[in-house]
N, C-alpha and C positions, 0 to 999 in steps of 0.2 A: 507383693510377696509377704505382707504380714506384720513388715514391720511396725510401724506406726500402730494398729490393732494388739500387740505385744506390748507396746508405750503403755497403751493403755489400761491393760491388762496387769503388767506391773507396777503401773500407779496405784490402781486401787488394792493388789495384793498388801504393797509394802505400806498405803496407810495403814492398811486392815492389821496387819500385826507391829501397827507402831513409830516404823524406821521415819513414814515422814508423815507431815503435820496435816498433809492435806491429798485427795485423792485426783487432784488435777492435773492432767495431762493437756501439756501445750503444745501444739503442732504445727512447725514451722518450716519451710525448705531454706534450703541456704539462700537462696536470692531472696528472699523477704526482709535478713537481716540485712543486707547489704545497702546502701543510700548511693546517692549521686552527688553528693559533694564532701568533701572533706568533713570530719567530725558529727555528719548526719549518722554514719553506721552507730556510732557507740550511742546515739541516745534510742537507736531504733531496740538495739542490743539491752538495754537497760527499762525501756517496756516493756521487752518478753520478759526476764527475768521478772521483775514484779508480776507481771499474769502468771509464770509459773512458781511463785515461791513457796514452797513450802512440796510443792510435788514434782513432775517430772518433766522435761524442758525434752522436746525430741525433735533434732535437727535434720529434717530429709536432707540427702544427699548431703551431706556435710563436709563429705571431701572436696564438694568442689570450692569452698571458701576459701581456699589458696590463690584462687585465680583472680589477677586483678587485684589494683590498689584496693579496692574497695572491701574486696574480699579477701585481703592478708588482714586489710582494721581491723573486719569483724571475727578474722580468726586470732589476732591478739589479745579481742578487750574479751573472749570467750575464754581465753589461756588467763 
């Protein structure tokens, strides 16, 4: 549908006049951030964020990270 190609397209807009530091879009689905044991999510969570710092972090399907222990971690340590 476009999304993720939008990510990207708004990355490089909003470095271009400034808002952020760098034109990198990171593209991730919500099972990527997710781990299999306890406390694995938040460090998975915490390499994407460094790969996207400074530009735009885009979560496919994001809604479904509710689902599952795994997936309320990762939808905490994102909150």
């Amino acid at each position: 549908t476009g999304k993720t190609t939008v990510a990207r397209v708004m990355a490089k807009i909003l470095h271009g006049i400034g808002v952020l530091a760098s034109d990198v879009s990171v593209e991730v689905s919500a099972n990527d951030l997710q781990a299999g044991y306890v406390g694995q999510t938040k460090d998975k969570l915490n390499d994407v964020f460094r790969q996207a710092q400074g530009g735009v972090l885009f979560v496919d399907e994001a809604y479904s990270l509710g689902r599952g222990a795994f997936g309320r971690e990762a939808e905490e340590q994102l909150i």
